[in-house]
Structure formats: structure tokens, C-alpha cells
C-alpha positions in Angstrom: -36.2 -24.9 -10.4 -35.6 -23.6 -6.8 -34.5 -25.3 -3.7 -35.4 -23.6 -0.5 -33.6 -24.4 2.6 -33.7 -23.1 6.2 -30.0 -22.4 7.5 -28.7 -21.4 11.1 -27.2 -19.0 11.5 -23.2 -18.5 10.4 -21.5 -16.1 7.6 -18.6 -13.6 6.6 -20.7 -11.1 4.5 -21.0 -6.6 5.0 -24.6 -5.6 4.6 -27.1 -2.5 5.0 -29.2 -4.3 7.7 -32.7 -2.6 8.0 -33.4 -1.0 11.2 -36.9 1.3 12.1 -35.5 4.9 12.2 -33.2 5.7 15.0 -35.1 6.6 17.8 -34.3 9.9 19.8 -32.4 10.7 22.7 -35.2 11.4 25.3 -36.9 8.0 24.5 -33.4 6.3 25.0 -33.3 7.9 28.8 -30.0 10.3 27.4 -30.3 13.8 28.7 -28.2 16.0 25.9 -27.3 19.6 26.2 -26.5 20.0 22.0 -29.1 21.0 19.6 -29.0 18.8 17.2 -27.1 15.0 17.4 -27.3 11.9 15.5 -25.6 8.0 16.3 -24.5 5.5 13.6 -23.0 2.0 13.2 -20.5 2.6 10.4 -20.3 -0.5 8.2 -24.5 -0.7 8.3 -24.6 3.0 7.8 -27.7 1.9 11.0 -28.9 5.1 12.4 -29.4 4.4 16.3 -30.2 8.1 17.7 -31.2 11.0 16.5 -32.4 14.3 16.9 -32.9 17.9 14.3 -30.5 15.4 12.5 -31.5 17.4 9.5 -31.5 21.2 10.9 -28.5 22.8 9.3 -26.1 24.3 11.5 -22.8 25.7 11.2 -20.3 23.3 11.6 -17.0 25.1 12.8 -13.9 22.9 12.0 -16.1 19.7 11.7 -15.9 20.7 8.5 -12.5 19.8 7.6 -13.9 15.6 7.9 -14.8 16.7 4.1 -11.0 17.9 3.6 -9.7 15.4 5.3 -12.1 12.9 2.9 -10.6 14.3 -0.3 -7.3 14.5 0.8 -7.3 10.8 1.7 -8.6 9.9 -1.6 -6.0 11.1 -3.2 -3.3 9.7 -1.2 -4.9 6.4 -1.6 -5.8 6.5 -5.4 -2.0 7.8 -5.7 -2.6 11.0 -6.6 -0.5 12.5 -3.9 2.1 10.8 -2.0 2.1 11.7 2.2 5.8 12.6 1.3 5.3 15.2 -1.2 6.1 18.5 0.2 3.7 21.0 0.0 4.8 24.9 0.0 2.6 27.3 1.7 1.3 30.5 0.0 0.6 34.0 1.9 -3.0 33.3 1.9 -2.4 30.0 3.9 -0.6 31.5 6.1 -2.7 34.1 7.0 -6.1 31.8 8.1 -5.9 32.7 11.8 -7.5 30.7 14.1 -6.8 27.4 15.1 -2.9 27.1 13.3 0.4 26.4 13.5 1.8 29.4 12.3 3.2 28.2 9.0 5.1 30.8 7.4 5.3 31.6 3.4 7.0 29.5 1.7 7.5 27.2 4.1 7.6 23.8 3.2 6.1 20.8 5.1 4.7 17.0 3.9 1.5 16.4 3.0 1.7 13.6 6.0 2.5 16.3 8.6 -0.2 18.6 7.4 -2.5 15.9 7.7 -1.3 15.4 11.1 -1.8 19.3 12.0 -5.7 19.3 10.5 -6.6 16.1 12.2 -4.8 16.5 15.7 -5.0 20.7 16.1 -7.2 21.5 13.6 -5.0 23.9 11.6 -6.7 26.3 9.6 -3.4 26.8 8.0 -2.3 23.4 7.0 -5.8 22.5 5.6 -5.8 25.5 3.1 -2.1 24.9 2.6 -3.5 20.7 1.1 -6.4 22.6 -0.6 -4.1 24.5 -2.2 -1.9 21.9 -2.8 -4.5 19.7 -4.6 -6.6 21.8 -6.4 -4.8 24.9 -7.2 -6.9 27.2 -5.1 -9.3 26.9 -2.1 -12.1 27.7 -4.1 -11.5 25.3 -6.4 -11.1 22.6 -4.1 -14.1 24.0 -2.4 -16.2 23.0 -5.9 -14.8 19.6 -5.1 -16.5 19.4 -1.7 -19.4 20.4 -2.4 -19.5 18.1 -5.5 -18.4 15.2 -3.2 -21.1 16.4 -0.3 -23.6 15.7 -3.4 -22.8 12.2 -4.3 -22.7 11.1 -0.9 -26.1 12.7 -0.7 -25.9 15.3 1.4 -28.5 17.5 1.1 -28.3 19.5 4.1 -25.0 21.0 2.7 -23.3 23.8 1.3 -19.5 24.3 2.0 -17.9 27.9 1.6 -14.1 27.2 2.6 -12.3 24.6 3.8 -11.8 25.0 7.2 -14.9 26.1 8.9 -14.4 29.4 9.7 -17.5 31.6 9.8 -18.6 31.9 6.5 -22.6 33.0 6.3 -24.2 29.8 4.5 -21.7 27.7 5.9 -24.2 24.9 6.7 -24.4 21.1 7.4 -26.7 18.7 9.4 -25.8 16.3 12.1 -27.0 13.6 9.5 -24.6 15.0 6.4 -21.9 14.7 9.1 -22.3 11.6 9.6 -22.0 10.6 5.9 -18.8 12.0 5.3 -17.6 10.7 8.8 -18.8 7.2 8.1 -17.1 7.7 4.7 -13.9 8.6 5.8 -13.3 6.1 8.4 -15.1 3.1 6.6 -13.2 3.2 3.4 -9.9 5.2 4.4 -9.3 3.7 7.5 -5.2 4.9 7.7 -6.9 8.4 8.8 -6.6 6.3 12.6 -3.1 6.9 12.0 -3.4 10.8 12.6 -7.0 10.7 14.6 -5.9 8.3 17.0 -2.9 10.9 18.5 -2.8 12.5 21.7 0.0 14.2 21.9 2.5 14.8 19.2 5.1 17.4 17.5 5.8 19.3 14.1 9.1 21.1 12.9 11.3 18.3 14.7 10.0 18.4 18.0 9.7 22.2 18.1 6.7 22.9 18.3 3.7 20.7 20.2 1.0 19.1 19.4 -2.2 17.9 21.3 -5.4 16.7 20.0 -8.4 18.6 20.6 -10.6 15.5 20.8 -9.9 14.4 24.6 -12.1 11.6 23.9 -8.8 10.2 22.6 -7.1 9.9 25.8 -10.6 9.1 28.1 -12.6 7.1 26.3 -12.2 3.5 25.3 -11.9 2.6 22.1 -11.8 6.3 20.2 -10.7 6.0 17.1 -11.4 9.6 16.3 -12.6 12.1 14.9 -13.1 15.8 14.4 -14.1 18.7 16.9 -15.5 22.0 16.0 -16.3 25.3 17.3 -16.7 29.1 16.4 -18.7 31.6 18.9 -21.9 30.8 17.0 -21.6 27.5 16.2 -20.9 26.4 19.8 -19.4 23.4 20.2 -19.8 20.3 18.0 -17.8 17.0 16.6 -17.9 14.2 15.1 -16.6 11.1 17.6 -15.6 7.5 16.6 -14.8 4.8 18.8 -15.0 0.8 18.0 -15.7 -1.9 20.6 -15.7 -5.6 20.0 -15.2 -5.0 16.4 -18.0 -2.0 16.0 -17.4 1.2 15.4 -19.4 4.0 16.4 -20.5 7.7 14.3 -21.4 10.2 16.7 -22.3 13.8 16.1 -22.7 16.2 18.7 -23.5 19.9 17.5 -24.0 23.7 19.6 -23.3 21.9 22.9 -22.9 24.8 25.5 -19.8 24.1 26.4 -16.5 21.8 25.3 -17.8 19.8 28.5 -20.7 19.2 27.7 -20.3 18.2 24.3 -17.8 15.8 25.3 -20.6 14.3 28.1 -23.2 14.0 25.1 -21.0 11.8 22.6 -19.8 9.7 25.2 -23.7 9.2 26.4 -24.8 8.0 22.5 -21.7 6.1 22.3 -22.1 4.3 25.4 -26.4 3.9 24.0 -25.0 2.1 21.0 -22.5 -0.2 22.6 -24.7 -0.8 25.7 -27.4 -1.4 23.2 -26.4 -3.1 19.9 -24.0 -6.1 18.5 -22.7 -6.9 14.9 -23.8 -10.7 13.6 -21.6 -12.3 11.3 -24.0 -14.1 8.8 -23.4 -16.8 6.3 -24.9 -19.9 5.0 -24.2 -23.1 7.0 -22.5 -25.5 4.5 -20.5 -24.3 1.7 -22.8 -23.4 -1.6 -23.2 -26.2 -3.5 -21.8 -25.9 -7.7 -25.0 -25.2 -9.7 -25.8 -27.6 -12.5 -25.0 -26.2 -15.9 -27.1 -27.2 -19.1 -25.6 -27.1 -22.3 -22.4 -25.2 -20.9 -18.8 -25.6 -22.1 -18.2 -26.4 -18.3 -21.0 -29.1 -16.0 -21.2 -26.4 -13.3 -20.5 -23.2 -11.9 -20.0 -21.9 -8.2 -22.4 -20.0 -6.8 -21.5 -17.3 -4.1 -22.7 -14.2 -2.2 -22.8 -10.8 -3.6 -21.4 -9.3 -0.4 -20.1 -10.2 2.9 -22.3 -9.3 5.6 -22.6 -8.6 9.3 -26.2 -7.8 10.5 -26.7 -5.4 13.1 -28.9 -6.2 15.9 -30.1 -5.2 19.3 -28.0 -7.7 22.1 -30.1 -10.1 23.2 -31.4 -10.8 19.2 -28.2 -12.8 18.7 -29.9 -16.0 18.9 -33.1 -15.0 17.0 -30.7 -15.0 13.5 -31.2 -17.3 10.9 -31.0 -17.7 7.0 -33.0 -18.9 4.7 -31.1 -20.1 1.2 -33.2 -20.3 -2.1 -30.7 -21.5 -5.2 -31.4 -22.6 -8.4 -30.7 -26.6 -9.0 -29.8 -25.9 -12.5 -29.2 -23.0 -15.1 -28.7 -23.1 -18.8 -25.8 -21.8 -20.8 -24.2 -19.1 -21.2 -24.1 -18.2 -18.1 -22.4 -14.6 -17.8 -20.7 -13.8 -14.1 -22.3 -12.3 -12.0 -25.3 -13.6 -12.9 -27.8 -14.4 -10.2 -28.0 -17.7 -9.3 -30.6 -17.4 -5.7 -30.5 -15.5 -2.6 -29.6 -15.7 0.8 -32.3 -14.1 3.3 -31.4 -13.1 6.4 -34.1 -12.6 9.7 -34.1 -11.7 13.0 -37.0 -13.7 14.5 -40.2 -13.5 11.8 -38.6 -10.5 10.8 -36.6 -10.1 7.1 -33.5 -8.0 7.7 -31.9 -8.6 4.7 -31.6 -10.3 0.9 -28.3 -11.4 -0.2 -27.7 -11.8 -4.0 -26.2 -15.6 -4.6 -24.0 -15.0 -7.8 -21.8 -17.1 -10.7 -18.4 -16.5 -9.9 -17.5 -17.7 -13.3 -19.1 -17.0 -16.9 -20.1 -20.3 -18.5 -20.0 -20.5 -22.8 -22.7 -21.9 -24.1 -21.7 -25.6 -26.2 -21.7 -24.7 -30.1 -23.7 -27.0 -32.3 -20.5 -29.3 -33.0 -19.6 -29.4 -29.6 -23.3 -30.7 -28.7 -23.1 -33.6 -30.9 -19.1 -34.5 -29.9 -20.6 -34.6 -26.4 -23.5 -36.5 -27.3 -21.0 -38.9 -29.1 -18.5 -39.1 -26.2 -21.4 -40.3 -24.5 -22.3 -42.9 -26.5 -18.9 -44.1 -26.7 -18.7 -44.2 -23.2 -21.8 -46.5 -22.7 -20.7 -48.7 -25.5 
């Protein structure tokens, strides 16, 4: 059996809210110069803006959000320590472009190289880790493009590592995103090396200062990656959080590094201006679930996820839940196992369904263990 019951809103739970499709620039009122752009919420993954958010473009140094992806994964699965030194080879150190001149056989932690890609976007440095974790660039080029795959990027074929002109060097506003949003929502120590203005390498000999002025000027920037070559104009990838929301946006071929500065900080003041994160969760504490024939009486329900809804400001108030659990469940009961749900609306409007589970497997009550409960029972009432 199922009990239904209408709850106000309240909760602690991370959810993929469903929004209509992010609606474009020109109906928001932004005037952009860049061909192709695209907004997101980052722990919704809610697309807020967009337009040609699937054209493929080149992507200049954006590209290096995918190095900077693996490379954090393997620092943070252990793989590779930010201490380990990394030695550079000839072909590093002769990228050209954005660098900072390593030399062969120069040595340097994987921590400052990190620092290098993120802050000045060295060409150098980010062959030097590709190197460094895969043997070769193309090898660790595979790896991208294997990673662009799961993440589902199907706008995207990598080439190098760096961005550098490369003829089917392509990506999409949209693919962007992805990797951005993947970065920065589950590797969030990257702020460590986004986050710097102004820094230095090679114990204070030599300067560093980030190419993403949104890092000094705009509140809240958290990041991320700019971009540009002579044909692919200039693009990034800018992250900022407010009141505990953090912002994806990509810009790319704006006319100018102006320009395409102008046109992130217009969708990132759109989503701000425009949007809120709910924290949702049922009102009272879930009531145990009623076990038949278990080893144990009950077993504690709770949600699948935590979840925060996203919502336009001004829908705050129009949240509520509405709890359906069941009253009873009969042994074995494995975990996991769903137990109800939890929907979530805005208004008349579902936004989401979040699984109620069994924190705890139940046994089922053997045959002997029946009748000595049936016995204990009748002991009792004697």
C-alpha cells in the first residue's frame, strides 16, 4: 500500500531539474558579438542561453579544459601526485605560442605546470603533463577524445592538446560546456589555480598573470579558460558563483578580447539576474517502513540524491513536494531498494522525481525463525 502526502517545501538533495530549452540571447534582450555561445547552471547541468551551441568551431586554448579534466583526475584518483616532478622533452619545449619557455630537461611539478596551463595558458607545460601521463601527446590525445565521448560530446574531435591550429580541431559551445561543467563540479581544487591573478614560476623569476581578466573584474569568477588563434577569434569558457550558484559560460569567435569579455559577463549577469537554486526536501524526517517477515521490524527509507531545484526568482514560493511511500514491504528487502518517491513541482508543474530508497538490506525470517517469533509472541501474551 501507498501513502500519499503533500509536503512544503524544505530539503538537502542535488538534482537534474527540468527546464524548456535555454532560450537564446536575442529573446533575453543580450546583444552578443561571438558566433556561437551557450549558459549553464553547473550542478543542474540547466541550459539557460544559447545560440549555434552545436556549430563546431575551433576552440584555441579552450581546449586545454579537456587537459586540465584528465590531469585532475588523476591527481585526485592518486595517480599522480601535484609534487611529482615532471621533466620536459624537446618536443615540449618547442610548442611556441602561449609558453613559458621551458627548456629540455628541465624539471618543474606537476602543481606548477598546472598553474602555467590554467593561469597563461602554456602550450609548453600542457604537452610537458600530456607527456607526463600518457607517454606521448598522441596518446594522451586518444584519452581526450575517449573522455569527450563519455561525456557525450558529439560535436568533438581533439587533435593535440593545446589548441593550436590543427585542421579538424573542432568543438561546440555545448561540448564546452560539458567538460567545463565537469571539471569544476567534480574537481573543484582546479579554483586553486583558476582563481589567480597574478602569480610566479621558477622562484619568483619569472611572472605570471591570468589571461581571464574576468578574475580580477567580475564578482564571483571562479574561472576558467580563454582561447584564441587568428581563426578562431576569441573564445572561453567563464565561471563565476553567486549565492551559492555557479555559472558555465561559453563565449566563442568574439571579434575582439573585449568583446568577448562584454558577452560572458552579459549571460552571466542573465543567469544570476534571472535564476535561483531551491534546496528541496521533505518536511518531517521519513518515517521507518514497516517490514513483514524481516529479520529486523523496519527499515529507513531515504532519498536517492540530494537535491537543489533550479528555478526562475520569483518561483521560490511556488515549490512544493509531494511524498508517496510505501506503509509496509515484505522481506528480504535488498538496499537500495525503492521504497516511494519524492516529487518535486514548481506550481502545477513536475520538476522532478526523487527515488525514496532502503538504506539497509533486510533478511528475510527462515522458517525456524517464523515459528520462534510466533512463539515469543505467545509467550508474551500468556
Amino acid at each position: 500500500m501507498k501513502k500519499s502526502l503533500s509536503i512544503a517545501l524544505a530539503a538537502s538533495m542535488l538534482a537534474l531539474c527540468i527546464l524548456p530549452a535555454g532560450a537564446s540571447p536575442a529573446d533575453a534582450g543580450l546583444d552578443l558579438s561571438c558566433a556561437s555561445c551557450l549558459l549553464m547552471e553547473k550542478e543542474t547541468g540547466a541550459i539557460l542561453l544559447e545560440d549555434n551551441a552545436h556549430e563546431k568551431l575551433e576552440p584555441a586554448s579552450v581546449t586545454k579544459i579537456m587537459t586540465l579534466l584528465l590531469v585532475m583526475e588523476a591527481v585526485d584518483s592518486g595517480r599522480v601526485s601535484l609534487d611529482d616532478m615532471v621533466t620536459v622533452s624537446a618536443y615540449a619545449a618547442g610548442m611556441g605560442g602561449s609558453q613559458v619557455y621551458l627548456e629540455e630537461g628541465e624539471q618543474m611539478p606537476v602543481s606548477e605546470m598546472i598553474k602555467c596551463v590554467t593561469v597563461v595558458s602554456g602550450n609548453d607545460c600542457s604537452v610537458a603533463l600530456a607527456e607526463h601521463l600518457a607517454g606521448s601527446e598522441g596518446a594522451f590525445v586518444a584519452q581526450m577524445n575517449q573522455r569527450a565521448r563519455e561525456l557525450g560530446m558529439a560535436d568533438t574531435t581533439f587533435l593535440n592538446c593545446t589548441g593550436l591550429p590543427a585542421q579538424g580541431h573542432l568543438t561546440s559551445a555545448y561540448d564546452i560546456a560539458l567538460m567545463s561543467r565537469e571539471l569544476i563540479l567534480n574537481h573543484p581544487s582546479i579554483r586553486d589555480y583558476t582563481t589567480i591573478w597574478m602569480d610566479s614560476i621558477r622562484n619568483g623569476e619569472f611572472g605570471l598573470t591570468n589571461t581571464n581578466h574576468l578574475v580580477r573584474f567580475y564578482q564571483g569568477t571562479t574561472g576558467l579558460k580563454t582561447g584564441y588563434t587568428s581563426s578562431a577569434k576569441y573564445c572561453m569558457s567563464a565561471t563565476a558563483e553567486r549565492d551559492g550558484m555557479e555559472l558555465i559560460a561559453v563565449v566563442m569567435k568574439s571579434p575582439s578580447v573585449n568583446q568577448r569579455f562584454e558577452d560572458a559577463k552579459a549571460l552571466l549577469n542573465y543567469g544570476f539576474a534571472g535564476y535561483s537554486l531551491v534546496p528541496v526536501y521533505p518536511e518531517a524526517p521519513l518515517a521507518p517502513v514497516d517490514v513483514l517477515l524481516g529479520t529486523q521490524g523496519q527499515v529507513q527509507p531515504q532519498p536517492q540524491r540530494d537535491c537543489r531545484l533550479l528555478v526562475r526568482k520569483g518561483e521560490e514560493s511556488q515549490v512544493s513536494t509531494r511524498l508517496s511511500l510505501a506503509e509496509n514491504v515484505e522481506a528480504p528487502v535488498e538496499q537500495g531498494q525503492t521504497l516511494g518517491q519524492l516529487e518535486v513541482f514548481v506550481g502545477d508543474e513536475l520538476r522532478d522525481t526523487i527515488p525514496i530508497l532502503a538504506s539497509q538490506g533486510v533478511d528475510r525470517l527462515s522458517v525456524p525463525g517464523i515459528f520462534g517469533r510466533m512463539l515469543s509472541k505467545l509467550l508474551m501474551a500468556g
